[in-house]
C-alpha positions, 0 to 999 in steps of 0.5 A, a space after each residue: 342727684 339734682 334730679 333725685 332731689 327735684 323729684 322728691 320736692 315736686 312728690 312733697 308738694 303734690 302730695 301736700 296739694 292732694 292732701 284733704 284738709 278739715 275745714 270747719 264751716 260757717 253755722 252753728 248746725 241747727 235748723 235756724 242756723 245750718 252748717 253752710 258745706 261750700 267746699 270739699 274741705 268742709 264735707 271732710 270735716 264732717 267725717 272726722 267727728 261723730 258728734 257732728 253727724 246730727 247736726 243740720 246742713 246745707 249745701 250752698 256750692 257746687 263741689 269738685 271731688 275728685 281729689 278723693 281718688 288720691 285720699 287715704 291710700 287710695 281708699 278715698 273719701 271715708 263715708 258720713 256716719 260710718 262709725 259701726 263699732 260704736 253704733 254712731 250713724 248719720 241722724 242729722 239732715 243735709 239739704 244739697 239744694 240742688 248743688 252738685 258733688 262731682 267724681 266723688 271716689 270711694 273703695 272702702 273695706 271695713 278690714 278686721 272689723 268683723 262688721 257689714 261695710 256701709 259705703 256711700 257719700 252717708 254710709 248709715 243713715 238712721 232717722 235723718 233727712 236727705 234731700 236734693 243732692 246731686 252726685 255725678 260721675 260717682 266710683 264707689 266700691 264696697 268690700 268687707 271682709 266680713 263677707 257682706 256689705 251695703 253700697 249705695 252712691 248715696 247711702 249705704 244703709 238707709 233707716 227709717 230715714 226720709 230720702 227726696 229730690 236726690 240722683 246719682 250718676 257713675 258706677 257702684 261695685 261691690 265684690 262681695 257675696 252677700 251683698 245690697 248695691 243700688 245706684 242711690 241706696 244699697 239697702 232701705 229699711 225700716 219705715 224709710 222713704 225714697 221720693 223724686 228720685 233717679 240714677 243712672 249709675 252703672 251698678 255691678 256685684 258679683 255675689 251670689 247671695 246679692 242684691 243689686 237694683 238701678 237705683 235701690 239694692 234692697 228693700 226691707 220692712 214699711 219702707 216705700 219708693 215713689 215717683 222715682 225712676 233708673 236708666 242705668 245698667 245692672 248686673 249680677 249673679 241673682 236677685 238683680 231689677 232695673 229698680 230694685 234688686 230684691 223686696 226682702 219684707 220676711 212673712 214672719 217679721 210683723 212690719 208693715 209690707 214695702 211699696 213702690 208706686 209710681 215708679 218706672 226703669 229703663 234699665 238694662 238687667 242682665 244675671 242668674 236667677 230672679 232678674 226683673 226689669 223693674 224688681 228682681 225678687 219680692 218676698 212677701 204676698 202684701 208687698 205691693 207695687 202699683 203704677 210701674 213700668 219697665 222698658 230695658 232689656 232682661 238677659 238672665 240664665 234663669 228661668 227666673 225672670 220676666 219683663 217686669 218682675 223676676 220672682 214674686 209673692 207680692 201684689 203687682 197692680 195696674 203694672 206694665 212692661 215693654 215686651 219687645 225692648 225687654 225682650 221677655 213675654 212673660 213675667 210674676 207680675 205685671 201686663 205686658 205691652 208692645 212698644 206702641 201701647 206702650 207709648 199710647 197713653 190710654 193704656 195707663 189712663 185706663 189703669 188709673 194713672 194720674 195725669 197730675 203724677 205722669 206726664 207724655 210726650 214733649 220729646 222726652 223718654 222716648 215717648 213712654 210717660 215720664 214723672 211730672 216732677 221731671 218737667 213740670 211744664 210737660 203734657 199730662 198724660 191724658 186719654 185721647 189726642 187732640 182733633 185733627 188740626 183740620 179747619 182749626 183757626 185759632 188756639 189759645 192754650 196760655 202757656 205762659 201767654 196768649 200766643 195763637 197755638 194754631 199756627 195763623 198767628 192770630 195772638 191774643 192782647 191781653 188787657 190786665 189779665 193775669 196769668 194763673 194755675 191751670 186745673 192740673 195746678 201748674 202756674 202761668 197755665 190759664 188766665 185769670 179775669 177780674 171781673 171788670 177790666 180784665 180781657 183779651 182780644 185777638 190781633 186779626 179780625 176775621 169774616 163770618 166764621 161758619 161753622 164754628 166750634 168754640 172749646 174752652 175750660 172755665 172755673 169761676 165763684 160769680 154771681 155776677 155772671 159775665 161773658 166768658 167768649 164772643 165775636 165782637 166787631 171792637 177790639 177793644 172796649 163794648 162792641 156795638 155788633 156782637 155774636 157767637 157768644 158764650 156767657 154766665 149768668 148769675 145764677 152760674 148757668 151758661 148760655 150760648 148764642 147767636 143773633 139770626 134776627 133775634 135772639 137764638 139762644 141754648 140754656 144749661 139746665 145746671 148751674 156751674 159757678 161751684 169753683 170747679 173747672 168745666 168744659 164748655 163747648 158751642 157749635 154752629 153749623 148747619 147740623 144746628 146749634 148745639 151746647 156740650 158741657 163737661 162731655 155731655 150734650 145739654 141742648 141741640 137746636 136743630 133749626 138754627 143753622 146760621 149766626 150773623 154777618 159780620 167781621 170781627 175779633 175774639 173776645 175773651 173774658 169781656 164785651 157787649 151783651 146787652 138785651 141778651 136773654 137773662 143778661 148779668 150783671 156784669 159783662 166782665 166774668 170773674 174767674 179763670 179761663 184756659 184751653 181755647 180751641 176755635 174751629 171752622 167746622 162743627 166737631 164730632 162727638 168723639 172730638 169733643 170727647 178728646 178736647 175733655 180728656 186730652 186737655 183737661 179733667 175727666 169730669 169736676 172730680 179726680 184729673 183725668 181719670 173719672 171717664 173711664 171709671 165707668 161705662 158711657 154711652 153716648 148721644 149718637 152725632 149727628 142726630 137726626 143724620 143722613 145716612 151716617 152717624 158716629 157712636 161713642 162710647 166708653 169702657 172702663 176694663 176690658 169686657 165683650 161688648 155688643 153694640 146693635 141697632 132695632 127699629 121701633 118693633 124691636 128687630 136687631 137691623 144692625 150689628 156695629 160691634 161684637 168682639 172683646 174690646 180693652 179699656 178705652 175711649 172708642 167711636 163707630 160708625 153705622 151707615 143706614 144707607 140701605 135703611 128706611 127714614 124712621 126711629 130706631 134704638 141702639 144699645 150698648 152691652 158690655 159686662 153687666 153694663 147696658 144702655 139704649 138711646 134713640 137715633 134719628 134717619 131722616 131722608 
């Protein structure tokens, strides 16, 4: 009896403890003063009253909701904005600032209403504003027995409503057999936006009529989904994506098509008919998805399938799949690739991908590119790599600090230089330079370096002008002996040069004080002084192949330059300098070519992506030459391209390419050994394209 009475009591107080309690929050719920949602406590409140779904929120406490799985007879926590019979949705806006909701447990059915169950943390959200919240480890299950239902972790039902910043980790079910289950959204609708978002929730339906997608179930008229991604696992009987699980836009409906841009999925898909790695089904013809990829595999028993897309009308633009880890060849839409070019990121580039929008490398995705917004201090996706690191003495990238990159540990001293935005925005990328006091020197000095190539990135307003780099015998103040320098004058011109007994100096024919950034590159060997800007070659002095004897230190932003041909006004130059490589040889064409798209903009107009916008056929290096000399050149689409060498009367005495060639930034080799001293012309054709330059063999 004692113990009969002992087990009532311990029930009593458990379930006491388990119990949900309403607790109102601090706030008034306007936008100057937001409902303040500390606790779970608070998120029940809001629940319970459907005047309170239009209110304004913010979430200011990482919540614990795992009790939810003991709440309402195992039902769990009853969504936000749920009220169908009365058509009182959630139209308010909730901001997570990026707080978490932890185990949060829903098994919802909307018994005897004869209505769709919208399931998620909101269930139907109309004209309302969702942003930065972060469920983990969600169980969410949707049933009906009307027969469909619309199951999200975060929304069921998203309408004309905006969506950013939010992520979902867990599982999302739904027995149904008309059915839209997405790991954030079970459906989107109606002018609605998904921005900077990602799940990697498991999401399963066993409907027939189904639509089940990694992160959105379905899609529905003007809706649009961007820079978000999945890494989950999908299945279903049909119309089952990586993503998505169908664009459901219907032709006879006069809305505007849905998109998808800049979106990608490593899902894992597996279902009947109509299974995509990125998107299952799209149905109507201007349905667009553009910049997307897929990775994860495609198991379906339907013919109806493909690596990217499984069934489509839509229109599928510069989009790629992995042919090898989604195991399918073919697809409705889309480019395939193999693994390698799909960790090349040239394969985008040349697409029209945004390095400000996709980011490679750094250890992250498994070398495919990644959103920016994912790690906004990543690389950029960028054309080409770097040069070998061969002969490179010193790199200052000011990543945050003029730390030597090359791994000699000569690291810059910074004197009052500020740290500022690089050319693709993100702060503490470059150095800002006053103008008068601001500089930086290295800590080492070194001896006579020859060759020298010097690379950097400049973006500067002055009229005053102003030594950008140098070699100065000081490492601090106006050195006496100074040399190897790059500077501004004040009509924006630069200028690079050394001191032989006198003045040796090449001057560009443009000015480039216009606020944009630029690449400048000099080099010193015995090949010649020569002055690249913005990949182009501006002056090549063939008789000067040798700079003065000295030991110094790197000077950047500041030092001596008096007497030097059209000195500025000021020594100190004024503007923003990043991307510093310093090199003890003489870099080749095609080098300098991927120091100006590997490291930066592809020219002063759109990053990273005007090079390849158009042919290019480069100055051959080194000219005149003996008896090899490299060509560079640049496709911007696929095309048969003809590269051939004529001598002066016009006989064709080489052929160096002849062969269909992708998109992309190339380099060949013609080796005149066999060939006699004398001027001959080598011209590219590719497509309607075709340009000649001259060359030089000197024996």
């Amino acid at each position: 009896m004692k113990n009969l009475l002992l087990v009532l009591i311990l029930t009593f107080f458990t379930g006491t403890l388990l119990a949900q309690t309403a607790t109102p929050p601090s706030g008034l719920g306007t936008v100057a003063s937001p409902y303040l949602i500390a606790k779970l406590d608070n998120l029940y409140w809001i629940t319970q009253d459907a005047s309170r779904w239009s209110m304004v929120y913010k979430q200011t406490a990482d919540i614990d909701a795992s009790t939810t799985s003991t709440w309402d007879g195992g039902k769990g926590f009853l969504p936000i904005g749920n009220n169908l019979t009365t058509s009182i949705y959630f139209t308010g806006s909730y901001n997570g600032q990026s707080y978490t909701i932890l185990n949060l447990f829903i098994n919802r059915t909307n018994t005897g209403l004869n209505l769709t169950a919208t399931v998620g943390l909101f269930g139907y959200a109309v004209n309302a504003t969702i942003t930065n919240v972060k469920l983990v480890n969600v169980n969410i299950t949707g049933d009906s027995d009307y027969g469909s239902a619309y199951v999200g972790a975060l929304t069921g039902c998203s309408q004309s409503t905006a969506i950013s910043n939010c992520s979902s980790t867990g599982s999302v079910t739904s027995p149904m057999r008309w059915a839209a289950l997405g790991g954030l959204i079970g459906t989107e609708q109606l002018g609605s936006s998904t921005t900077n978002c990602y799940s990697s929730c498991i999401v399963g339906g066993i409907g027939s009529n189904a639509d089940v997608g990694g992160l959105v179930g379905q899609l529905w008229y003007s809706s649009t989904i961007s820079s978000s991604y999945s890494t989950g696992t999908v299945s279903s009987i049909n119309n089952v994506g990586g993503l998505i699980g169908a664009i459901d836009d219907v032709t006879s409906v006069s809305y505007d098509p849905s998109s998808i841009l800049n979106c990608y999925s490593t899902s894992s898909v597996s279902g009947g008919s109509y299974g995509g790695g990125l998107v299952g089904y799209t149905g109507k013809t201007t349905t667009t998805v553009t910049n997307c990829y897929s990775t994860g595999s495609v198991s379906s028993g339907s013919s109806s399938r493909g690596g990217l897309i499984g069934g489509n009308a839509g229109t599928i633009t510069n989009c790629f799949w992995d042919k090898t880890t989604t195991g399918q060849l073919s697809s409705y839409g889309g480019t395939g690739k193999t693994t390698t070019e799909m960790k090349t990121s040239s394969t985008f580039i040349a697409a029209g991908w945004s390095g400000s929008i996709w980011n490679m490398g750094d250890g992250l995705n498994s070398g495919y590119p990644y959103l920016d917004w994912q790690n906004p201090s990543g690389t950029p996706l960028t054309i080409d790599s770097l040069p070998s690191t061969s002969g490179l003495i010193a790199s200052y990238l000011f990543n945050g600090n003029a730390n030597d990159g090359s791994g000699n540990g000569n690291n810059g001293i910074v004197y009052t230089a500020a740290l500022t935005s690089d050319r693709f925005g993100k702060s503490n990328k470059a150095y800002s330079f006053n103008g008068q006091t601001d500089y930086i020197s290295s800590t080492q000095q070194i001896t006579n370096p020859f060759p020298l190539s010097i690379s950097l990135w400049f973006k500067t307003t002055t009229t005053n002008g102003g030594k950008l780099f140098g070699f100065g015998e000081s490492q601090t103040g106006s050195s006496s002996n100074h040399d190897r320098n790059i500077y501004m004058t004040n009509s924006g011109k630069i200028y690079f040069g050394v001191w032989t007994g006198s003045y040796q100096v090449l001057k560009s024919a443009n000015s480039y004080n216009d606020g944009t950034w630029h690449h400048v590159v000099g080099i010193i060997s015995t090949q010649g002084l020569m002055l690249y800007i913005d990949n182009s070659l501006a002056v090549h002095e063939y008789s000067v192949t040798s700079a003065q004897t000295m030991t110094g230190y790197w000077r950047i932003g500041y030092d001596n330059l008096a007497f030097w041909p059209d000195e500025p006004t000021s020594r100190s130059f004024a503007g923003s300098i990043d991307d510093i490589y310093i090199y003890n040889r003489a870099l080749s064409v095609s080098e300098i070519s991927s120091l100006f798209t590997a490291t930066g903009t592809t020219s002063v107009k759109n990053p990273l992506v005007e090079t390849l916008r158009t042919f290019n056929l480069s100055q051959n290096y080194p000219n005149p030459f003996n008896p090899s000399t490299s060509i560079s050149f640049i496709l911007p689409s696929r095309s048969f391209v003809s590269l051939k060498v004529f001598d002066l009367i016009g006989r064709e005495v080489a052929i160096i390419v002849s062969e269909e060639m992708s998109a992309g930034s190339y380099s060949r080799q013609w080796n005149a050994a066999n060939m006699s001293s004398g001027i001959y012309f080598y011209r590219l054709q590719a497509g309607s394209f075709t340009e000649t330059k001259k060359l030089i063999l000197l024996k």
